[in-house]
matplotlib code that plots the C-alpha trace (Angstrom):
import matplotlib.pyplot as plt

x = [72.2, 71.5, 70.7, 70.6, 73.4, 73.4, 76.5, 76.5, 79.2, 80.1, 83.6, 86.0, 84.9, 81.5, 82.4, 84.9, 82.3, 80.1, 81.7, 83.2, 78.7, 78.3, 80.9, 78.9, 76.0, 74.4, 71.9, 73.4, 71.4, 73.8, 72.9, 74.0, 74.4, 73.1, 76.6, 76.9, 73.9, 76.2, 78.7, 80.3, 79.0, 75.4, 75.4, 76.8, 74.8, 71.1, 69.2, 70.0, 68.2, 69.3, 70.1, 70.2, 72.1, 75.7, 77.7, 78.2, 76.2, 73.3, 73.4, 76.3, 76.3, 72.4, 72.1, 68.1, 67.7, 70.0, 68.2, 65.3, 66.3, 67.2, 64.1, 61.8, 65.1, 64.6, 68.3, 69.3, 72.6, 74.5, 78.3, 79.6, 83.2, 85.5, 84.7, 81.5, 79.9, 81.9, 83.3, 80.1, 78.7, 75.2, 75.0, 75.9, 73.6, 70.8, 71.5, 71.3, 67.8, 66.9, 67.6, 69.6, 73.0, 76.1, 79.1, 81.6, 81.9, 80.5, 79.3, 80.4, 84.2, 83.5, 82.6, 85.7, 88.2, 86.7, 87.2, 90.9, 91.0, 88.9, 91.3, 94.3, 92.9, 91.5, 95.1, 96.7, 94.8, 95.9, 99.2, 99.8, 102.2, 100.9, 102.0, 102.4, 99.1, 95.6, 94.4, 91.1, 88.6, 85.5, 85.1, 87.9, 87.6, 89.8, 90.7, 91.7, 94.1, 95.2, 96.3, 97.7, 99.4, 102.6, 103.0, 102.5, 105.3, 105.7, 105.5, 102.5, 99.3, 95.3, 93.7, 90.0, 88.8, 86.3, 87.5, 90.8, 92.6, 94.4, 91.0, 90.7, 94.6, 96.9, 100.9, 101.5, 104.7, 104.2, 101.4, 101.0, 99.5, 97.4, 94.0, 93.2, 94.8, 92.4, 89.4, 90.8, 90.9, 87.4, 86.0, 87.4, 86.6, 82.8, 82.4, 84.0, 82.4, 79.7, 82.0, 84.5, 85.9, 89.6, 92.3, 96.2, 98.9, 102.7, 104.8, 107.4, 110.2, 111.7, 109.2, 107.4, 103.8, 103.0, 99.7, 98.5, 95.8, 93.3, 90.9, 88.4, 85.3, 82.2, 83.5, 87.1, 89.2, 91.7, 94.2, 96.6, 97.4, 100.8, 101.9, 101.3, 104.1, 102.4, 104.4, 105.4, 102.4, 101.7, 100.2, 99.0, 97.7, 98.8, 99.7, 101.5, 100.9, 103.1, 103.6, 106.0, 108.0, 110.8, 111.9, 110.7, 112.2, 110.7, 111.2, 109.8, 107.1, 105.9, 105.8, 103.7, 101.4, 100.9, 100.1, 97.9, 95.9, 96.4, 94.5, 91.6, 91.0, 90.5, 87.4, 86.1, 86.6, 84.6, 85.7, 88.0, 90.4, 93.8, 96.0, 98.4, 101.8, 104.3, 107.9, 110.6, 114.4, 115.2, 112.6, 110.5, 106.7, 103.7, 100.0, 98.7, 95.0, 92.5, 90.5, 87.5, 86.7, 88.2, 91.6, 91.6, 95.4, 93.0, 94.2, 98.5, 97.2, 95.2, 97.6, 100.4, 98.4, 95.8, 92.8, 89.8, 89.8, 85.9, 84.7, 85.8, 83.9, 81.2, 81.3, 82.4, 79.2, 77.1, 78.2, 80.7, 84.6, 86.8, 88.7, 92.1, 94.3, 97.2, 99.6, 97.5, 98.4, 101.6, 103.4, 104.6, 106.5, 106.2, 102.9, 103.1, 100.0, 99.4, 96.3, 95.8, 94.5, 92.6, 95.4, 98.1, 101.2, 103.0, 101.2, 101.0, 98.8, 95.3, 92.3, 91.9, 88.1, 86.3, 85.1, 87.8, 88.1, 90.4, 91.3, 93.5, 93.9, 97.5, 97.7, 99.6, 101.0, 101.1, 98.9, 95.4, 93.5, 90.5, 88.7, 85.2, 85.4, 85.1, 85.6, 83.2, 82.6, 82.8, 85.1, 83.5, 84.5, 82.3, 84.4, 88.2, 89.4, 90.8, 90.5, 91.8, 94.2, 97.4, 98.6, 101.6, 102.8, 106.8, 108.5, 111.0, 110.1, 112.9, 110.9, 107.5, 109.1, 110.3, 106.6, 104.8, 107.1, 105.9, 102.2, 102.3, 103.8, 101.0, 98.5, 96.6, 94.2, 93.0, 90.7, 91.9, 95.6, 96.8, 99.4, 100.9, 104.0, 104.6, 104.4, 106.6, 109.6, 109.1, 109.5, 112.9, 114.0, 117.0, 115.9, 112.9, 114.3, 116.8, 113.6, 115.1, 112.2, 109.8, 106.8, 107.9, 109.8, 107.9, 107.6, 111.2, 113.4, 111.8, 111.0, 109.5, 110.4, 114.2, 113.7, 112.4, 114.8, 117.8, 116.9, 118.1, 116.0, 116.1, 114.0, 115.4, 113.9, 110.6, 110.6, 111.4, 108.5, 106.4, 106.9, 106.2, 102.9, 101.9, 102.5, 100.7, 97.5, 97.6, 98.2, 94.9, 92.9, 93.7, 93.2, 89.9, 88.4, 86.3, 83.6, 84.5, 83.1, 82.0, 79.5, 81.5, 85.3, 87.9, 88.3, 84.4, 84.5, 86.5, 85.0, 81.7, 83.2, 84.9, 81.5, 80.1, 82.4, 83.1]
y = [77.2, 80.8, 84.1, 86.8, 87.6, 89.3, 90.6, 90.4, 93.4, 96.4, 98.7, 97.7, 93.7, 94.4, 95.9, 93.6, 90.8, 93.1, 93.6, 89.4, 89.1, 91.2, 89.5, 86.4, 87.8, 87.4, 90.0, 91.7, 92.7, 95.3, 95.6, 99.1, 101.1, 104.1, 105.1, 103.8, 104.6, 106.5, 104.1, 102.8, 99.5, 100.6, 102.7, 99.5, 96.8, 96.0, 97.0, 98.2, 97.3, 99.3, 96.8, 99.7, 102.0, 102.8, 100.3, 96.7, 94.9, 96.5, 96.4, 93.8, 91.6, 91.2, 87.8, 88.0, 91.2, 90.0, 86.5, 88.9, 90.8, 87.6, 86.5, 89.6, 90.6, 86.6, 86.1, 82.3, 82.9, 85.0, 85.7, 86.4, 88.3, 88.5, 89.5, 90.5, 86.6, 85.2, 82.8, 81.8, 78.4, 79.9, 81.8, 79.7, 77.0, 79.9, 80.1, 76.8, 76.0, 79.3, 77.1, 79.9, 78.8, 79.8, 81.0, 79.4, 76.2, 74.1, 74.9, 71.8, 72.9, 76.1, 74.7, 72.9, 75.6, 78.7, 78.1, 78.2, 75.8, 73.4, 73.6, 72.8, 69.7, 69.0, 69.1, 67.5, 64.1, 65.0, 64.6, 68.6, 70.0, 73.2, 75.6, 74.6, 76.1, 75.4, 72.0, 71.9, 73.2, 73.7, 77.5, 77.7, 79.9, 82.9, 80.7, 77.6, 79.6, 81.0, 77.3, 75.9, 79.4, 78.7, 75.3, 76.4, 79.1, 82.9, 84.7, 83.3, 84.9, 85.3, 84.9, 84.8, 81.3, 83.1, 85.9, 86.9, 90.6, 90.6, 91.1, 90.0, 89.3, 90.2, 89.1, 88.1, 88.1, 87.5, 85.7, 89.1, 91.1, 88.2, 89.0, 92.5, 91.2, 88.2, 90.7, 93.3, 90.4, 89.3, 92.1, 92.8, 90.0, 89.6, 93.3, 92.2, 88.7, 88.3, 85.4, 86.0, 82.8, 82.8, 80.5, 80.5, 79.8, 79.5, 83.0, 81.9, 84.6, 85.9, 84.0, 85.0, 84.4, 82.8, 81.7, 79.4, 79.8, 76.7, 75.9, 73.3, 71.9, 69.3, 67.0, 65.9, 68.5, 70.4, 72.6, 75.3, 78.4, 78.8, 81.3, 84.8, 86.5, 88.4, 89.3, 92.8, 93.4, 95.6, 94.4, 91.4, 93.4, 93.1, 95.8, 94.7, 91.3, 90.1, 86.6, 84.5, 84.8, 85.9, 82.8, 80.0, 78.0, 75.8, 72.5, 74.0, 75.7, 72.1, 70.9, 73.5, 73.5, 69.7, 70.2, 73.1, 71.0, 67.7, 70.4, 71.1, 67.8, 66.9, 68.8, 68.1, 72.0, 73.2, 76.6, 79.0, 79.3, 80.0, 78.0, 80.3, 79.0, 80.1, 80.1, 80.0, 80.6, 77.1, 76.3, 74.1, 75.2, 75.0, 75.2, 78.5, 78.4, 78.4, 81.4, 79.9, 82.6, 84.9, 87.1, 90.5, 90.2, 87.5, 89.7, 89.3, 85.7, 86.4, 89.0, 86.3, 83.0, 85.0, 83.2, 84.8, 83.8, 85.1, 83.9, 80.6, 80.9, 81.4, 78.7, 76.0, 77.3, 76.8, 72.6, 72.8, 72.1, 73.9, 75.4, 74.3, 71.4, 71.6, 71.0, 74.2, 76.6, 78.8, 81.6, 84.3, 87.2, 89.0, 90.9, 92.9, 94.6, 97.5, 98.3, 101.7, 103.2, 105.9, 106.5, 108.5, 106.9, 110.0, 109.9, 106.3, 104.9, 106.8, 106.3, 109.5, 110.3, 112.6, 113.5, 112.2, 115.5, 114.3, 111.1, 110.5, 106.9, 105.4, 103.6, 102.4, 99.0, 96.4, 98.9, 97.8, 99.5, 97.5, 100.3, 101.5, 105.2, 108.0, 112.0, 113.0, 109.9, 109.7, 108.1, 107.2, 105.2, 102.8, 100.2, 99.0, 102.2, 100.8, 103.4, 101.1, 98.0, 99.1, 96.2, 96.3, 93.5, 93.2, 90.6, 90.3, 91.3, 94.1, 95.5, 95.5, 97.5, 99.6, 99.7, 100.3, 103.1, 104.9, 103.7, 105.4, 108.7, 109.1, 108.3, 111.8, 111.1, 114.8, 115.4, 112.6, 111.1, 107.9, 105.6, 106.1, 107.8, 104.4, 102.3, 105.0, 104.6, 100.8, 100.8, 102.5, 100.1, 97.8, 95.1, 95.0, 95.3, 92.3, 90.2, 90.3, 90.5, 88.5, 89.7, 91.8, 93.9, 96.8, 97.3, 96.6, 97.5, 100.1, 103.4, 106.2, 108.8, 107.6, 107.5, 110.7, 112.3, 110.4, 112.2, 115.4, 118.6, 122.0, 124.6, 127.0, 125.5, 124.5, 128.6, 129.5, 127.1, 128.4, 131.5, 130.7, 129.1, 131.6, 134.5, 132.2, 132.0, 135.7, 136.4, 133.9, 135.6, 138.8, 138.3, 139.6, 138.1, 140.3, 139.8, 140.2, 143.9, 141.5, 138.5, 135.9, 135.3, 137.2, 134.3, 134.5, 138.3, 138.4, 135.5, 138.0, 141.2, 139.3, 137.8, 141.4, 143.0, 140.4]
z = [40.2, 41.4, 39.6, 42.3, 45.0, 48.0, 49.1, 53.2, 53.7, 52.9, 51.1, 49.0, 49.1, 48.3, 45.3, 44.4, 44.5, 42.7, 39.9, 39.7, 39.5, 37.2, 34.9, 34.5, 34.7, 38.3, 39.8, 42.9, 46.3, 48.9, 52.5, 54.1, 57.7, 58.0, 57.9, 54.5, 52.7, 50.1, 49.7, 46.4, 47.2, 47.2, 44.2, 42.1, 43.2, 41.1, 44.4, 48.1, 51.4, 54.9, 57.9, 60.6, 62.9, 62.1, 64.8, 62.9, 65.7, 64.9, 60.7, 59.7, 62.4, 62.1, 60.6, 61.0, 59.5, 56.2, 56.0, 55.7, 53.2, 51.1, 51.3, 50.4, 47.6, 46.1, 46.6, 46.2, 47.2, 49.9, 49.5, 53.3, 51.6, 54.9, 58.4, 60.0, 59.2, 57.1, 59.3, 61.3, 61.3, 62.1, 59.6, 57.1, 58.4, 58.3, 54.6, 54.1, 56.6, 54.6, 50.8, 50.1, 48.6, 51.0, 48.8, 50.8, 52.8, 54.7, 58.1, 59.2, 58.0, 59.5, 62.6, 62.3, 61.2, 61.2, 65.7, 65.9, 68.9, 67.0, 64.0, 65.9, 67.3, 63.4, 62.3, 64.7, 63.8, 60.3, 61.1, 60.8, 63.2, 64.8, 67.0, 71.2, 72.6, 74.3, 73.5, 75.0, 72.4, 74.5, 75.6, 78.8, 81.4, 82.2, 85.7, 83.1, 80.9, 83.6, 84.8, 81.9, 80.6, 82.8, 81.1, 77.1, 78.5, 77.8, 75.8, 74.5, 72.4, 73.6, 70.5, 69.4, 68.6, 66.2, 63.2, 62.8, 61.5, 64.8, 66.6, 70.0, 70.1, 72.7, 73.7, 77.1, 78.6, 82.3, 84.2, 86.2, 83.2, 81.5, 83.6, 81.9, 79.0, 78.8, 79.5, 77.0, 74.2, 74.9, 74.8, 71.1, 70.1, 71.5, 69.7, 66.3, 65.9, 68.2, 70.2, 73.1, 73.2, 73.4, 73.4, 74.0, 71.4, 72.1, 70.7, 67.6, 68.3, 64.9, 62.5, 59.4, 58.4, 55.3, 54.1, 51.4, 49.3, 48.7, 46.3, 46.7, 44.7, 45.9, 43.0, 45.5, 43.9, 46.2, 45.0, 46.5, 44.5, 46.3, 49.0, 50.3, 52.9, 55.3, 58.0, 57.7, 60.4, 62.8, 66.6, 64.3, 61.8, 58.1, 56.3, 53.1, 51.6, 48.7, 46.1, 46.2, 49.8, 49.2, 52.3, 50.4, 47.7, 45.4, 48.0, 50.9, 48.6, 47.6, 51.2, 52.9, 49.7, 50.5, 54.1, 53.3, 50.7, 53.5, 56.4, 54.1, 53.0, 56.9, 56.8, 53.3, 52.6, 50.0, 47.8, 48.7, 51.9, 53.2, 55.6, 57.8, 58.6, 61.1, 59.6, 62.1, 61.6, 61.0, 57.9, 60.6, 59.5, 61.7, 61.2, 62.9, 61.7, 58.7, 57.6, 56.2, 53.8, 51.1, 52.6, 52.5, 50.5, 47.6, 45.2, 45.3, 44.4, 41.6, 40.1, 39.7, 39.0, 36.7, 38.2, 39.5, 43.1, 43.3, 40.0, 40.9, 44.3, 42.0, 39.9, 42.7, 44.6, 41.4, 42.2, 39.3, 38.8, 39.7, 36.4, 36.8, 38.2, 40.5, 37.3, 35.5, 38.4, 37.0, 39.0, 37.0, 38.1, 42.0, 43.2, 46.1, 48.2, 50.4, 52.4, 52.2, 55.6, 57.0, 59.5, 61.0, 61.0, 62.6, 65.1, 66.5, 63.3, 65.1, 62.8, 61.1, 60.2, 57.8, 54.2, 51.4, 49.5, 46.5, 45.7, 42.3, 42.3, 40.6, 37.3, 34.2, 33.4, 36.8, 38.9, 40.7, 43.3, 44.8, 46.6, 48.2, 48.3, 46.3, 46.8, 48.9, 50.6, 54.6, 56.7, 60.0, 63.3, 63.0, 60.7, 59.2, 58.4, 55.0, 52.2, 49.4, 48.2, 46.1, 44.0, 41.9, 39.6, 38.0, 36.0, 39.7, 43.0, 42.4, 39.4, 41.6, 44.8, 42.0, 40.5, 44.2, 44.6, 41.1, 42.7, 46.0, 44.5, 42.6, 45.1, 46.0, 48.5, 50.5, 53.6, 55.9, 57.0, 55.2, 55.7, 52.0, 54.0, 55.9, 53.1, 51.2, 53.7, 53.8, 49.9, 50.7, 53.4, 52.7, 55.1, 53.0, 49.4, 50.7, 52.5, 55.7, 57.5, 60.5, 62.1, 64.5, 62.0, 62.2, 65.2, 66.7, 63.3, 61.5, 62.1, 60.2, 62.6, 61.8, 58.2, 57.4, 60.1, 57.6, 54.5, 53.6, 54.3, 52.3, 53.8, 51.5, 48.7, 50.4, 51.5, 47.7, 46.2, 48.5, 47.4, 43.8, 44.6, 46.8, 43.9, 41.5, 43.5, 44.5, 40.6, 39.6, 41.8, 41.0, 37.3, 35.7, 32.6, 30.8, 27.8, 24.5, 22.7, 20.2, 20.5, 18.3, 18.6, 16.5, 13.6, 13.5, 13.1, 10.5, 8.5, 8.9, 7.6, 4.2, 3.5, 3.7, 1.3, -1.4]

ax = plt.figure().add_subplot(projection="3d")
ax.plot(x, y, z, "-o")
ax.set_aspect("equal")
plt.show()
């Protein structure tokens, strides 16, 4: 049992496991950058403690400097959230050398998952067919991939044994142009997670990502809370998320939920994680990797199961059962996610940095946002430049496009660039609405530059409203407000001078 958390990150997921705290009734400890010493995070949580310097290798990746804080705070338990440590083993050993609880699992499954190399060969003893790749899952050297690249075959993917996002990936289509390529993806991923190990993984032409979400508790209970599609990505980064695939059916659905359940119970996992899938065109599914953590897209899940994804990490740390059963977990309706960024999507999606102005956040019936900022609040270099999460829910997938179209008009956010335009145009694409879509669908089938080029333009009326606004602001300027000759109003006045003469 614990009373106090600290939260070891920062944004939108600090707050979100903030607030899941405070709901039954835990103390709360932030840890901030520089950077972030006015973010939403730190103004929410019971008390604050500053890690460092601004760069995430010097605050967030600081696992001494957090253990410390636990200590002299009197944390007893330490929810990771995602990225920065949540998926290192030595970290969550620390916590647990430390006596402080880990929210999450064991080191010994994170040791085991949490390194994709290591995962595959876990799997592959399971029985779990995964994706043609590296097999050796000691740390290789460029020379060896190098060696045994030709016989996986191209294209193929470097990927980052440790993390994930799409960090420390890169796609390789000749043997020529894998040496900077292997460089370039270990350098990524030593600066994101602290570990440049990589590993190579056979590229699935034309196949979609989908992800489980599992559940697991110390008392043998293992559950899956169905499936999230993921692929409309962008140089492996998501950027929409939604529940149910609109690729499965109910068969197939019940046979990757199995193996999902069958991967984590070769590690004895413990609380909550998501097994990702590679779809092909066929139906053939194979594992891809575990993320040992909570997902950044948790929330399309809870929206359409109703369960707390991060109270239940709670309550599973606290050595109690889990709340539901398999045959408890309903899905109702279609939930569909997208990560707001801090970007410029007309111009190559470049990070766009700077003070958030205005931000008038969407709402009414089926509408969440999980954000971090605020107006006023500063977006900086140094991290994700993810403003917010828009989730929409709808009775049918067709009713929550529909819904996340109303949501994005009536996002406002002023003083930096945002995708909202992207996922605007996506909203409107047919391929989309009819869930004909794979991974590489943005980035060979869709175009924004086409789409807003498509629809028709009338400078005449932009030139005419303009106008209008223009007059408008010239006539509230020009307008003079003068105090009234008397010192109450005219209704007060009058009321004054019948009194006087009654």
């Amino acid at each position: 049992m614990f009373k106090k958390v600290l939260i070891a990150n920062r944004g939108e997921i600090a707050v979100r496991i903030i607030r899941a705290c405070r709901e039954v009734g835990l103390g709360t400890v932030a840890v901030y950058s520089e950077a972030d010493r006015q973010a939403l995070h730190v103004r929410y949580a019971d008390e604050a403690y500053l890690l460092g310097p601004a760069p995430a290798r010097e605050s967030y990746l600081r696992m001494d400097k957090i253990m410390d804080i636990a200590k002299k705070s009197g944390a007893d338990a330490v929810h990771p959230g995602y990225g920065f440590l949540a998926e290192r083993e030595d970290f969550a050993q620390a916590c647990v050398d430390a006596g402080i609880i880990f929210i999450g699992p064991k080191p010994s499954a994170i040791a085991a998952m949490g390194d994709k190399a290591v995962a595959r060969a876990t799997v592959v003893k399971a029985g779990v067919p995964v994706v043609p790749g590296t097999e050796d899952v000691g740390n290789m050297t460029n020379e060896d991939l190098l060696a045994v690249a030709p016989r996986i075959g191209f294209p193929l993917l470097i990927k980052a044994t440790a993390g994930g996002g799409g960090k420390g990936m890169r796609e390789v289509r000749a043997i020529e142009e894998m040496p900077a390529l292997l460089m370039s993806a270990r350098r990524e991923a030593e600066s994101a997670f602290g570990d440049g190990n990589v590993y190579l993984e056979k590229l699935v032409e034309g196949a979609r990502h989908i992800e489980f979400q599992i559940m697991a508790d110390a008392h043998g209970s293992v559950i899956h809370l169905g499936e999230r599609e993921c692929s409309i990505q962008r140089r492996h980064q998501k950027l929409l998320e939604e529940s149910p695939s609109p690729a499965l059916n109910e068969d197939l659905r019940a046979k990757m939920g199995a193996v999902a359940v069958k991967s984590a119970q070769a590690v004895e996992y413990l609380n909550a994680g998501t097994i990702e899938f590679l779809l092909d065109k066929n139906d053939n599914f194979y594992f891809l990797e575990m993320n040992t953590r909570l997902q950044v897209e948790h929330p399309v899940t809870e929206v359409v199961t109703g369960i707390d994804i991060v109270k239940e990490q709670l309550r599973i740390a606290r050595g109690r059962s889990m709340s539901y059963k398999q045959e408890d977990v309903k899905w109702t309706g279609a939930a569909i996610e997208c990560r707001v960024n801090a970007e410029d999507p007309f111009n190559g999606f470049m990070p766009s940095t700077g003070q958030i102005v205005q931000s008038i956040q969407p709402t009414g019936p089926g509408v969440r946002v999980d954000t971090g900022v605020y107006p006023g609040f500063e977006i900086t270099p140094y991290y994700d430049p993810m403003i917010a999460k828009l989730i929409v829910w709808g009775e049918t997938r067709a009713q929550a496009i529909l819904r996340m179209r109303r949501a994005l008009e009536e996002y406002r956010i002023v003083g930096v660039r945002t995708n909202i335009p992207f996922h605007q145009t996506l909203m409107d694409s047919h391929r989309f609405m009819g869930g004909q879509f794979d991974t590489r669908f943005v980035e060979e089938r869709f175009s924004l530059e086409d789409a807003v080029e498509n629809k028709e333009s009338h400078p005449e009326i932009a030139v005419a409203l303009a106008t209008l606004v223009a007059h408008q602001q010239t006539q509230r300027a020009a307008q003079i407000v003068r105090r009234n000759e008397r010192d109450a109003s005219n209704w007060r006045w009058v009321g004054r001078w019948e009194r006087m003469h009654r």
